[in-house]
C-alpha positions, 0 to 999 in steps of 0.5 A: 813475118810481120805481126799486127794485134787487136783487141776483142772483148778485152781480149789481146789476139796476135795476128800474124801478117803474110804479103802476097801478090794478089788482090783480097784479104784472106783469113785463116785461123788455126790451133793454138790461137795461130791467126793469118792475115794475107793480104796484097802488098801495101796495104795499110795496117789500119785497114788489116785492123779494120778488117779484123775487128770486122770479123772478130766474131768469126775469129773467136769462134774458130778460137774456140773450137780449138780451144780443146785442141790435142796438139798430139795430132801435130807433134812431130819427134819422128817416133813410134805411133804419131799420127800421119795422114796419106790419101785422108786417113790417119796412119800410125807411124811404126819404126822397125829398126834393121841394122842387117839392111844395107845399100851399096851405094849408101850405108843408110837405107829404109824402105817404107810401106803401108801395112794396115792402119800403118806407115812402117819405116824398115830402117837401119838409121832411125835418127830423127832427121834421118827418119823425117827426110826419109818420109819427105822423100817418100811422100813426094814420090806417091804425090807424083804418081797421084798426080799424074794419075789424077790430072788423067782421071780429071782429062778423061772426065772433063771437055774444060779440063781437057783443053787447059794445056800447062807447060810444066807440072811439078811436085816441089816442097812449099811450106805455106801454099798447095799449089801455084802456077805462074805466068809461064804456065808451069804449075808447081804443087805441094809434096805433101799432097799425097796426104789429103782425100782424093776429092781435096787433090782434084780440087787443088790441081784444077784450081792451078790448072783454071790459073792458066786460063785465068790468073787471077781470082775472078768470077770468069775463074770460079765459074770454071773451076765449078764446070769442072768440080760443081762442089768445090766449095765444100772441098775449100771449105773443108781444106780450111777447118782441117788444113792444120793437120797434114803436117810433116 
């Protein structure tokens, strides 16, 4: 990853740089004074400076409302009580240790389920890879049911969204991006969805699915992805201030 800095105030700010194929230059700023800039490819560092110091004010006050930030919210020792979010509440995780669970196909077995305001892992392996795979697999498996049952909800609801036929809708582990959609019309969408407020997960679907009308970001893209969600705006707004959060 490349990293670029600037100067503001006299103070020296690290600016992460990500290269994309697309046409703006996006800003994001989240705890632990972690600055990205997206940018399309090729385009010259000064001009990135430039739009830093453009919008330095901005970038100071995002830095400042982290600056009391309790990181505890984002650690992850895969241990009894770190906060974890599904469906944009906040669970704790308990960890029950079984050593009289067994699979005969695997000596290694857990089931995981919700009990209150927790996520509880019966396990008779509760290493920290084992655990952290184990949630992984789990989370993947309620994003897909809450997929296909959103994108039934969002058919049933709306004429736009009824028309737009992908090819291929998947749930895959991406580490940077919520969802994508390429020119094959197939739409591949975070693993880790599941995590986030049904309006958050409506909102990420029809943005890839008005991709296959529109690839592109367009005035023609937004207005269709409004037809189908008037207040999409609020949910982009609110995805960018909490996005930090949902991590696994």
């Amino acid at each position: 990853m490349n990293k670029i800095s600037f100067n503001y105030e006299g103070r020296e700010l690290a600016v992460d740089i990500i290269y994309r194929k697309r046409k703006n230059i996006s800003l994001k700023v989240s705890p632990k004074e972690n600055i990205q800039i997206i940018a399309p490819h090729k385009v010259s560092s000064d001009l990135l400076k430039k739009v830093l110091q453009d919008n330095s004010k901005w970038i100071l006050s995002k830095l400042n409302k982290f600056k009391h930030f309790d990181d505890t919210i984002i650690k992850r020792d895969y241990e009894d009580d770190e906060i974890y979010y599904y469906m944009g509440k906040q669970y704790k995780l308990k960890i029950l240790k079984d050593m009289n669970l067994q699979n005969k196909n695997n000596k290694n077995y857990n089931y995981i389920e919700l009990k209150g305001d927790n996520i509880e892992i019966r396990t008779n392996n509760w290493e920290k890879d084992y655990i952290k795979e184990s949630l992984k697999k789990w989370y993947k498996l309620r994003s897909e049911e809450i997929i296909m049952d959103r994108i039934d909800h969002l058919r049933s609801k709306s004429d736009d969204f009824r028309k737009i036929e992908p090819n291929l809708v998947k749930v895959k582990e991406q580490k940077k991006i919520w969802g994508s959609c390429n020119t094959s019309k197939n739409i591949y969408i975070n693993s880790k969805i599941s995590m986030l407020p049904l309006d958050a997960v409506d909102y990420i679907i029809v943005h890839e699915f008005c991709h296959i009308i529109y690839m592109n970001h367009s005035k023609d893209f937004y207005k269709l992805v409004q037809n189908i969600i008037p207040n999409y705006k609020e949910i982009v707004l609110w995805l960018k201030e909490n996005n930090y959060k949902f991590v696994l």
